[in-house]
Backbone as CSV, one residue per row, in Angstrom:
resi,resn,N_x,N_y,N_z,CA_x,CA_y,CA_z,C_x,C_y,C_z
1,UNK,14.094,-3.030,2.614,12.993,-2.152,2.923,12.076,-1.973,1.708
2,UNK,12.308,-1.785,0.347,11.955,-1.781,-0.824,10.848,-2.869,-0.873
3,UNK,11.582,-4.187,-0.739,11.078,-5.166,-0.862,9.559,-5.636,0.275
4,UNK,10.043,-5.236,1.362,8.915,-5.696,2.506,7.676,-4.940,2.446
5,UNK,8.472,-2.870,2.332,7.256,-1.796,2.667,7.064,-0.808,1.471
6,UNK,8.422,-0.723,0.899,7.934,0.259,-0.294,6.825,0.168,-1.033
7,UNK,6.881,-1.727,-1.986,6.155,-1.438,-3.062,5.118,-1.895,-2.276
8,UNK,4.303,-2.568,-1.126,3.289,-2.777,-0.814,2.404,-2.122,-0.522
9,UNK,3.404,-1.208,0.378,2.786,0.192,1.141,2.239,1.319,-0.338
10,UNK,3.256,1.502,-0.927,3.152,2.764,-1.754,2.409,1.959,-2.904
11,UNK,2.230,1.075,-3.377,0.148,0.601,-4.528,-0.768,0.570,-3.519
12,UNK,-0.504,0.431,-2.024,-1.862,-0.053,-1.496,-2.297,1.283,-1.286
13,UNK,-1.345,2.572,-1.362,-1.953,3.856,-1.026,-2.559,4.290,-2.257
14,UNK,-2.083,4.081,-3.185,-2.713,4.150,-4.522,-3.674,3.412,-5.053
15,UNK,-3.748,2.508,-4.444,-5.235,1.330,-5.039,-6.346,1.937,-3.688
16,UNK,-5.803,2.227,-2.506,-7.356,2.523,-1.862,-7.816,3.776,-1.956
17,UNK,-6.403,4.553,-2.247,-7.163,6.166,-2.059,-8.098,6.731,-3.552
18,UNK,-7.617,5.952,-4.475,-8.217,6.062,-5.643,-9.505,5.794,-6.151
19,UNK,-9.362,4.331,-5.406,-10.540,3.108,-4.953,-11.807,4.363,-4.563
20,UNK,-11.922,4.435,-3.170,-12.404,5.339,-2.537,-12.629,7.051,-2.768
21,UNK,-11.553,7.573,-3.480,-11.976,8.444,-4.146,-13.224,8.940,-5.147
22,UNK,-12.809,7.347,-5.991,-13.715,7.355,-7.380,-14.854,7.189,-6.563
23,UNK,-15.331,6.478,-5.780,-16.502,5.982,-5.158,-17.393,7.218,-3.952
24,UNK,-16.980,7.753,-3.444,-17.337,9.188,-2.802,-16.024,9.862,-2.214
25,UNK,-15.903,10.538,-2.691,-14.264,11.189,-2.622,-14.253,11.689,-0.862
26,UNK,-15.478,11.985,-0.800,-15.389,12.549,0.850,-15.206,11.549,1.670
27,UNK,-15.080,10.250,1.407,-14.704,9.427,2.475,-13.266,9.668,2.139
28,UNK,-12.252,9.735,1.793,-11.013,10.514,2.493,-10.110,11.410,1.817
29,UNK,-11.124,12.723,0.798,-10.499,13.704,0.560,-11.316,14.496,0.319
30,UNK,-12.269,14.876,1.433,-12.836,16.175,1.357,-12.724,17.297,0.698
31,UNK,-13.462,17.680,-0.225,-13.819,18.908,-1.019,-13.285,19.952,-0.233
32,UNK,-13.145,19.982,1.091,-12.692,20.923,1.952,-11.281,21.432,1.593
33,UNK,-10.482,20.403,1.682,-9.521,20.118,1.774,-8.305,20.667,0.120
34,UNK,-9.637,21.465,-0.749,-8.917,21.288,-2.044,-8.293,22.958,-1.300
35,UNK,-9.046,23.641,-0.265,-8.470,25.207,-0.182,-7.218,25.370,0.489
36,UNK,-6.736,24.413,0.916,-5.940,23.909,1.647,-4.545,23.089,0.557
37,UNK,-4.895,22.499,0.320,-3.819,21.404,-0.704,-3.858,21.176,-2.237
38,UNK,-3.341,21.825,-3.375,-3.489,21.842,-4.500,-3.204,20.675,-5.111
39,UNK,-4.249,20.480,-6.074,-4.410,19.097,-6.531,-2.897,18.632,-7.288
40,UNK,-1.894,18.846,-7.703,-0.804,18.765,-7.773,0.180,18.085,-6.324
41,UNK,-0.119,18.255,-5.147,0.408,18.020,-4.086,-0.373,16.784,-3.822
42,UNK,-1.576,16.654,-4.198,-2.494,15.431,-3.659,-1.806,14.111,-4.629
43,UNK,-1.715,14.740,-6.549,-1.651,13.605,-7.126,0.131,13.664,-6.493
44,UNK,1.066,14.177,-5.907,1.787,13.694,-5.406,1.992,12.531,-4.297
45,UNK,1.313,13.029,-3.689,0.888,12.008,-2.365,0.150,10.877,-2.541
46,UNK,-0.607,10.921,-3.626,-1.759,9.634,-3.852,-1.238,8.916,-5.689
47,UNK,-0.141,9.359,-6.445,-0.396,9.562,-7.681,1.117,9.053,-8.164
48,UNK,1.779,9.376,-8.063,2.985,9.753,-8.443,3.794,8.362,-7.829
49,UNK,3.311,8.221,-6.414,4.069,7.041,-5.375,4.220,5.617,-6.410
50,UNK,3.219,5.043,-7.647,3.443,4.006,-7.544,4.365,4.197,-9.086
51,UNK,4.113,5.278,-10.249,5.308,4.889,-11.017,7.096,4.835,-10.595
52,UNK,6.730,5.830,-9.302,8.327,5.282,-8.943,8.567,4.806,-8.435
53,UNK,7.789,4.182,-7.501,8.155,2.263,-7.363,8.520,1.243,-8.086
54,UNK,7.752,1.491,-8.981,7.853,0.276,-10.460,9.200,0.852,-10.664
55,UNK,9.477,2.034,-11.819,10.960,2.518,-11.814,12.089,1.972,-11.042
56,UNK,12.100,2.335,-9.747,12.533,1.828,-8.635,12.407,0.514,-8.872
57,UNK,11.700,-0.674,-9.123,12.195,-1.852,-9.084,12.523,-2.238,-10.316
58,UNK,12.012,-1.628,-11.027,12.906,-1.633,-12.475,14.420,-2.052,-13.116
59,UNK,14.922,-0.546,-12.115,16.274,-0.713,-12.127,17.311,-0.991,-10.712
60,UNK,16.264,-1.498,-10.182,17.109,-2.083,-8.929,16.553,-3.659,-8.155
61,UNK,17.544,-4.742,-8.392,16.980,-5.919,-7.996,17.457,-5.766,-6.482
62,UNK,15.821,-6.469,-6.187,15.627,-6.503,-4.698,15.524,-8.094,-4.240
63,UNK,16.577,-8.407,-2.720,16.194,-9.340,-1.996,14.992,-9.411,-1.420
64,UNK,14.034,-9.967,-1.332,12.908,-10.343,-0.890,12.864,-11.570,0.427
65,UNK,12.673,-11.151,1.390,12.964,-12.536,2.585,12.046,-13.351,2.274
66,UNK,11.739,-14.851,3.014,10.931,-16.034,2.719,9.173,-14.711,2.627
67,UNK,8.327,-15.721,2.143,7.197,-14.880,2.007,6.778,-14.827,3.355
68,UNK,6.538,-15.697,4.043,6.156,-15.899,5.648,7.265,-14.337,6.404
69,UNK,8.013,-14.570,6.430,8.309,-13.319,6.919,8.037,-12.077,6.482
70,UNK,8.312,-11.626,5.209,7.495,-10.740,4.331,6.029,-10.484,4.694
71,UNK,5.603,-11.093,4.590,3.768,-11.101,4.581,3.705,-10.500,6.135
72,UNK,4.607,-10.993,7.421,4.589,-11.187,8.544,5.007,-9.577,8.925
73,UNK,6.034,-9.236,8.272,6.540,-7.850,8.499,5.316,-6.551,8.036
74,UNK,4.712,-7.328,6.864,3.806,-6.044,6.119,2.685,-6.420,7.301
75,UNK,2.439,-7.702,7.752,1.062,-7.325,8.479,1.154,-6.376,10.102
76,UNK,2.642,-6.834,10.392,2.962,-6.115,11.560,2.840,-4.115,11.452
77,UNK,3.853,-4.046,10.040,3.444,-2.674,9.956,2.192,-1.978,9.717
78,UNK,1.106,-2.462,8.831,-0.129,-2.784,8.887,-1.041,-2.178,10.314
79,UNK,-0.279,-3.716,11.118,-1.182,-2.836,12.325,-0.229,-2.032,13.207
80,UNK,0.496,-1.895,12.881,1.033,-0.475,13.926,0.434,0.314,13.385
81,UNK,0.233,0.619,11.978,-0.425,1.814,11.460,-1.390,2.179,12.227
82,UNK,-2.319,0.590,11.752,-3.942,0.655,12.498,-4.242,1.202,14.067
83,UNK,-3.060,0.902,15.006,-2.740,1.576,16.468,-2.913,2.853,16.145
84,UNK,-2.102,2.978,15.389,-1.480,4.497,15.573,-3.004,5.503,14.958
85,UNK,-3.766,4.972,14.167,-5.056,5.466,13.269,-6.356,5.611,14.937
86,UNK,-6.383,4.712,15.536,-6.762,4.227,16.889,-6.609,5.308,17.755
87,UNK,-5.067,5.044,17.969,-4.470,6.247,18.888,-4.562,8.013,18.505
88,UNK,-4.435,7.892,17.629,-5.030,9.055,17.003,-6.403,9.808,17.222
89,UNK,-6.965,8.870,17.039,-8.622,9.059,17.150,-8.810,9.441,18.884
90,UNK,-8.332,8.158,19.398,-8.267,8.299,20.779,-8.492,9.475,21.249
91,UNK,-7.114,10.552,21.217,-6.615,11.570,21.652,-7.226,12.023,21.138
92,UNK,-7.587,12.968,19.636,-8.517,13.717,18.904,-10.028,13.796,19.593
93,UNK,-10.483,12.522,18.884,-12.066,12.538,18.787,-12.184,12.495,17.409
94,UNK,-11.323,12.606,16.603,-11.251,12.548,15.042,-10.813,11.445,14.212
95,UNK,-11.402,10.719,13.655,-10.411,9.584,12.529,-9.701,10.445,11.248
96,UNK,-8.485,10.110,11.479,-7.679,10.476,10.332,-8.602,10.500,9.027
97,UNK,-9.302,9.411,8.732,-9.752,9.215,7.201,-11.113,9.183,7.804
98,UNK,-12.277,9.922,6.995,-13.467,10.018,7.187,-13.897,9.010,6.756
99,UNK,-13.394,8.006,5.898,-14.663,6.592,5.667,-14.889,5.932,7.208
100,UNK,-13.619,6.461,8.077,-14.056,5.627,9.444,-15.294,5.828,10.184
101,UNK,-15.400,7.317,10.227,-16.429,7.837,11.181,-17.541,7.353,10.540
102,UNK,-17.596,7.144,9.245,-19.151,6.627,8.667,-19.414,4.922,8.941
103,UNK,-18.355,4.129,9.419,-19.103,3.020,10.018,-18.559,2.803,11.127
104,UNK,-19.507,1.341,11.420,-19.598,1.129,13.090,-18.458,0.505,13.053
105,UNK,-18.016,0.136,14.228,-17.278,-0.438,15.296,-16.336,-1.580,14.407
106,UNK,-17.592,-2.584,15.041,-17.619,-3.999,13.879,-17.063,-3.960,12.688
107,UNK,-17.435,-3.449,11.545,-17.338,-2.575,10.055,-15.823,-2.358,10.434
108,UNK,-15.588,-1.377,11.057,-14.233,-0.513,11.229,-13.072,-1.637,11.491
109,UNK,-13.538,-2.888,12.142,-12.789,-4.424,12.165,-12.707,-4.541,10.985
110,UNK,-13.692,-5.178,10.649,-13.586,-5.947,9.142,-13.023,-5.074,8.199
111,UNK,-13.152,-3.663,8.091,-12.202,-2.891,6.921,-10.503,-2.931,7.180
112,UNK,-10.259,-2.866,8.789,-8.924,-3.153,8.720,-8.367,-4.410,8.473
113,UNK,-9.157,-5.289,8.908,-8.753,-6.577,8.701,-8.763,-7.163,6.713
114,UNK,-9.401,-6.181,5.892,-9.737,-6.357,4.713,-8.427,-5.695,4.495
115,UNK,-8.091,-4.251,4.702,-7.135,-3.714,4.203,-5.602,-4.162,4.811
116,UNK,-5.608,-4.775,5.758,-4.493,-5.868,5.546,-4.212,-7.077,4.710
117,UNK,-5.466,-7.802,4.495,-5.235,-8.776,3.928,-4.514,-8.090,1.954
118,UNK,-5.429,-6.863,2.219,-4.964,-6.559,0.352,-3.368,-5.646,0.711
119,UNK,-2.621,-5.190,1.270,-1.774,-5.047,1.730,-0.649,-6.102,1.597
120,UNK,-1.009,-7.389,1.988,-0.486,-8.927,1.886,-0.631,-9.132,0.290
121,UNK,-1.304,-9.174,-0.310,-1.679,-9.342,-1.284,-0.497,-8.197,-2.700
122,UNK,-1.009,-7.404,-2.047,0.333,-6.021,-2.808,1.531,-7.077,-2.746
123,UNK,2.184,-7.110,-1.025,3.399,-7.928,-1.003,4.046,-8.695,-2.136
124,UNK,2.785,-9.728,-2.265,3.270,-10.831,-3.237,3.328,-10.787,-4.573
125,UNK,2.420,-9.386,-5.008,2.676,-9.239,-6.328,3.551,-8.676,-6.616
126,UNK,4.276,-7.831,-5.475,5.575,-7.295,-5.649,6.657,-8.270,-5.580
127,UNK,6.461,-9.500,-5.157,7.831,-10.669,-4.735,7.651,-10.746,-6.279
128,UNK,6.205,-11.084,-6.944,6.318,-11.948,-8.169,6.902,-10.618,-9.337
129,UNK,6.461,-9.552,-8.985,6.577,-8.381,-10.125,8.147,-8.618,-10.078
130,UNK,8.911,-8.104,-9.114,10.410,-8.840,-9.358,10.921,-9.615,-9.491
131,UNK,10.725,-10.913,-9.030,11.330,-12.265,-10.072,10.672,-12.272,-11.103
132,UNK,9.626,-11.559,-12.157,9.794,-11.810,-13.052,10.868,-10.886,-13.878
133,UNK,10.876,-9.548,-13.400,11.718,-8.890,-13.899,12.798,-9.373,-14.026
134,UNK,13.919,-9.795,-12.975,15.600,-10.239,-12.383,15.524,-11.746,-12.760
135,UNK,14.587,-12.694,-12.625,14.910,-13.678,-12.385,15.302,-14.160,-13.888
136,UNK,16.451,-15.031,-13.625,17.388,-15.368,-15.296,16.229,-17.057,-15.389
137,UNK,16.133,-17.360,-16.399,15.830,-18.805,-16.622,17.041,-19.502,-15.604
138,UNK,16.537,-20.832,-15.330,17.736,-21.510,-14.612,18.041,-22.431,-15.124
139,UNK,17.833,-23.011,-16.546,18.862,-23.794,-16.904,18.660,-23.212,-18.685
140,UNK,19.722,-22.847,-19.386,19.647,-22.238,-20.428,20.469,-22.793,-21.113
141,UNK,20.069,-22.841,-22.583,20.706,-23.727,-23.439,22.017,-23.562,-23.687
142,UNK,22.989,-24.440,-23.802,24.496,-24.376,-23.726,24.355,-24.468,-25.695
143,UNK,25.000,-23.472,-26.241,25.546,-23.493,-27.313,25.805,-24.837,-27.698
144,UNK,26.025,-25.491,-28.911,25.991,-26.998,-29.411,25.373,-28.002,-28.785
145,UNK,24.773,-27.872,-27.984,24.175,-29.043,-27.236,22.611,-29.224,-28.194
């Protein structure tokens, strides 16, 4: 689980919400929202997630399945999310994250389809961030030789 959703999921929440923050924070953390949730709870939720991932893979080597499945699992969870962001709205009348309501249709494709592909992208730097960590050289010099 580490391997497929942790570290992909938990930088990609940290590379977009940050992303987007720095860039107009009201596309998905409304000024509203500070009377409500103290900025301590936010850099929890948006802040905190990716040093203990790293930590977390730090000191714990992870199996990683072929990348094709990997990549295959993160894009599946990916779009269940994206359903569920959909379905949400559906029922509401509200998008979870306000950068949605500010574009069209089309747009609202291409951003999910963008934020999967960098999602995929997390994946693999997480396959590579751990074999470089765990992985031993594979053929190492034999004493007197």
């Amino acid at each position: 689980m580490m391997a497929v959703l942790a570290f992909p999921v938990g930088a990609f929440v940290v590379f977009t919400f940050w992303s987007l923050y720095l860039y107009d924070r009201e596309l998905v953390y409304p000024r509203l929202l500070d009377n409500f949730i103290p900025q301590w709870l936010n850099h929890g939720m948006h802040t905190t997630v990716l040093p203990f991932i790293i930590i977390e893979m730090r000191t714990t080597h992870h199996r990683y399945p072929s990348r094709s499945w990997g990549v295959a699992a993160v894009c599946c969870f990916g779009l269940g999310y994206i359903l569920w962001t959909c379905w949400v709205h559906q029922v509401t009348g509200v998008w979870v994250y306000p950068v949605l309501e500010r574009i069209a249709p089309l747009a609202r494709v291409l951003f999910f389809s963008v934020m999967t592909a960098v999602i995929c992208v997390f994946y693999v730097l997480g396959e590579i961030l751990n074999s470089y960590i765990w992985d031993q050289p594979h053929t190492e010099k034999v004493k007197g030789e």
